[in-house]
Steps between C-alpha positions, in 0.01 A plus 500: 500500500533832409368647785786371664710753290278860566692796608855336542726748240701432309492159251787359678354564858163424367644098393682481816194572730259349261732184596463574839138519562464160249757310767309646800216405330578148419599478899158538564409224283303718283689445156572221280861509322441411122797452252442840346370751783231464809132436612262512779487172711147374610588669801598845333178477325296410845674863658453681189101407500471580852700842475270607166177416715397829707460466852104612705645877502591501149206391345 
């Protein structure tokens, strides 16, 4: 998830928003909680797959 964490300052901020996006995230239903840390649901991965696929004017 670092994505999550781009361009937010400083290491403090960057934790607190990294948190953030993780819990808006996991709203969506597109994250897992694991004992140590976070991944992609089978729905996450579903969005992801269509997001990375280019759309007619792209290709």
């Amino acid at each position: 998830m670092s994505g999550a964490f781009a361009g937010c300052g400083t290491p403090v901020r960057r934790s607190l928003t990294g948190f953030r996006d993780v819990r808006r995230l996991k709203e969506l239903g597109l994250t897992e909680s694991l004992p140590t840390g976070y991944r992609l649901s089978p729905r996450g991965r579903a969005v992801l797959a269509h997001l990375e696929t280019p759309g007619p004017d792209e290709v």
